[in-house]
N, C-alpha and C positions, 0 to 999 in steps of 0.2 A: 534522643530525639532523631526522626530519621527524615525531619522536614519533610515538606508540604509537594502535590505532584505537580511535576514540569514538564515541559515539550523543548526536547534539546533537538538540532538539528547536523549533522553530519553530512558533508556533501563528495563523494566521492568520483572518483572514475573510469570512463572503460569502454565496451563495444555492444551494441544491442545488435544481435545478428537475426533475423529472418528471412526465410524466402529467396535464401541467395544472394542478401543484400548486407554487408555489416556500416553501421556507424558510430562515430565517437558520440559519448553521452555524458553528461552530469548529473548523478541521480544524487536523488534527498532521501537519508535515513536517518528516520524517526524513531528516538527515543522519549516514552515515557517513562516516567518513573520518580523515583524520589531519591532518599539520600543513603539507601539498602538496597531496593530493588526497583527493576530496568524492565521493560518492552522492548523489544528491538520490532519495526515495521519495515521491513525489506531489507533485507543485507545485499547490498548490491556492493561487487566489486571488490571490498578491500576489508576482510575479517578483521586484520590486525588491528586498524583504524577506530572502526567500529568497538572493538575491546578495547582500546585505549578511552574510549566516551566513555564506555562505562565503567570503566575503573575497578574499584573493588566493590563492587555492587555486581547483585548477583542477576542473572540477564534470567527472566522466568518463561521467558516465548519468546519467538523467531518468528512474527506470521509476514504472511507473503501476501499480498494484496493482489497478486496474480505471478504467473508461472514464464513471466518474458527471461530471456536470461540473466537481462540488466540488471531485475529484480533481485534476482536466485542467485546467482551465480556463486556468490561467497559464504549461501547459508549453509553447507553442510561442515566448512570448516571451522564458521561462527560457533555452529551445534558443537564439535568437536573441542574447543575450547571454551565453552561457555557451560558443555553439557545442558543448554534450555533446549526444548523439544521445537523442531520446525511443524507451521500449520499453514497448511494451506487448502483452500474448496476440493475437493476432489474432481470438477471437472475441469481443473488447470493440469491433470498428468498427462495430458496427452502434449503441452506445454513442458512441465516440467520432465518429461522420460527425454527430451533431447538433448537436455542440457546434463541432466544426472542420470542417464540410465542405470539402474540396479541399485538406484540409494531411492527409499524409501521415505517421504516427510512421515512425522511422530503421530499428529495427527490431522482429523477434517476438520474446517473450517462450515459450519454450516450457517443458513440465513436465522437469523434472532439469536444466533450462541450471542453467550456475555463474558467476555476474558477481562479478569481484574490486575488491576499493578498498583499498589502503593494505595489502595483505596480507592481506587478510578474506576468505574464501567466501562467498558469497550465494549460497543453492541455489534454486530456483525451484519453486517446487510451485502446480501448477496447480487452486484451489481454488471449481472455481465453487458459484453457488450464488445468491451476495447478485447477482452480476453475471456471466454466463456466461463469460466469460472473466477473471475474479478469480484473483488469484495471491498467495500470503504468500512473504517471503523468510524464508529459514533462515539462520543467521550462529551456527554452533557453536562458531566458535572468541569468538564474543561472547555465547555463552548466551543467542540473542538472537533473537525473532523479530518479522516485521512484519509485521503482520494483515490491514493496510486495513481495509477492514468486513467480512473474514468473521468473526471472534473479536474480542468486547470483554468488559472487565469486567463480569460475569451474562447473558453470553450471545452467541449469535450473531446477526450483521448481519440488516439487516431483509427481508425477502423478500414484500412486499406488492404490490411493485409488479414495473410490465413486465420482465421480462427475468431475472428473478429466481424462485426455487425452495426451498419450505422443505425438501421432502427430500432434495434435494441438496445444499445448506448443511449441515446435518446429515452428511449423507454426506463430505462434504469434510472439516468436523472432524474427526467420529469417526476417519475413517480416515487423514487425512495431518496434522492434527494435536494431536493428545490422545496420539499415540503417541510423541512427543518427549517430552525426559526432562522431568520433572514440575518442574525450578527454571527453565526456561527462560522467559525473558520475555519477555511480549505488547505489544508497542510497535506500540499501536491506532492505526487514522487516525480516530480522535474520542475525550476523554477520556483519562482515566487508565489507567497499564498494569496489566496483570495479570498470572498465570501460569498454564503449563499443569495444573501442580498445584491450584491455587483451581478453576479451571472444571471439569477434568476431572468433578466429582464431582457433576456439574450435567446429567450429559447425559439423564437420565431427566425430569429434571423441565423442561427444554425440550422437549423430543417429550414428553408430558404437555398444555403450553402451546399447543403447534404453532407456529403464525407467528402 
């Protein structure tokens, strides 16, 4: 038996550098999977760590929810020990060529792809905005979603900086996901989770804010 899929959480550490700006961070990587085979969602920071969650379970994708360094930074050595192929949007390389120039992700992440693990769906929704090619995975049959930075508890990801867009982040919510059913859960990449139900009732008073 290789039991039933799970949503394990890993919290690591390190530096989110842009624009000439670096700071300390705490990111969330998510593993699904079961009691054979692992999802890794963002290898941020600390590969070793990360392969120690997974254990002797074989890690089948590395996808990147977008291409900040916070995210990335540890997945080619993830790939390197795991041998699971890194995916990420194609319009996050202009994100990812600064952090890894001359390494290559395995494959693109596109909008509606469906990447399975242990008998799960992961729907791909292309949600730029915080990162021009940001993407959240959908996992229905786990009430489950994973945000990266576009959706966090009280609001949406930050879009101050290069590369990034407030009324597009905006637009990405509102439209691919506030429209998911309201228990479904937000399994952020910083912090604590939320639901589509809590946030939904916020989106006036973020476009009110702006960015």
């Amino acid at each position: 038996m290789t039991g039933s899929a799970r949503i394990e959480r890993v919290v690591t550490s390190g530096t989110f550098s842009l624009d000439g700006g670096t700071w300390e961070v705490d990111n969330n990587v998510w593993l699904i999977g079961n009691d054979s085979d692992v999802l890794v969602v963002d290898a941020a920071h600390d590969a070793a760590a990360i392969m120690a969650a997974a254990g002797a379970r074989r890690v089948v994708a590395i996808v990147c929810t977008h291409a900040h360094n916070d995210h990335i930074d540890a997945a080619p050595e993830l790939a390197r020990l795991s041998g699971a192929p890194i995916m990420l949007h194609p319009d996050d390389r202009v994100l990812w060529d600064m952090t890894h120039p001359g390494v290559v992700p395995d494959r693109d992440l596109t909008d509606g792809d469906c990447l399975t693990v242990a008998g799960v769906e992961l729907w791909v929704h292309h949600t730029p905005g915080h990162a021009p090619g940001a993407v959240c995975l959908y996992a229905p049959q786990l009430n489950a979603l994973f945000s990266g930075d576009t959706l966090f508890q009280g609001g949406p990801g930050a879009t101050g900086r290069s590369y990034s867009d407030f009324g597009t982040i905006i637009g990405s919510i509102r439209d691919r996901l506030l429209t998911l059913p309201p228990e479904t859960v937000v399994y952020t990449g910083h912090g604590d989770t939320t639901t589509i139900g809590a946030e939904a009732p916020h989106l006036d008073e973020w476009l009110a804010r702006g960015h």
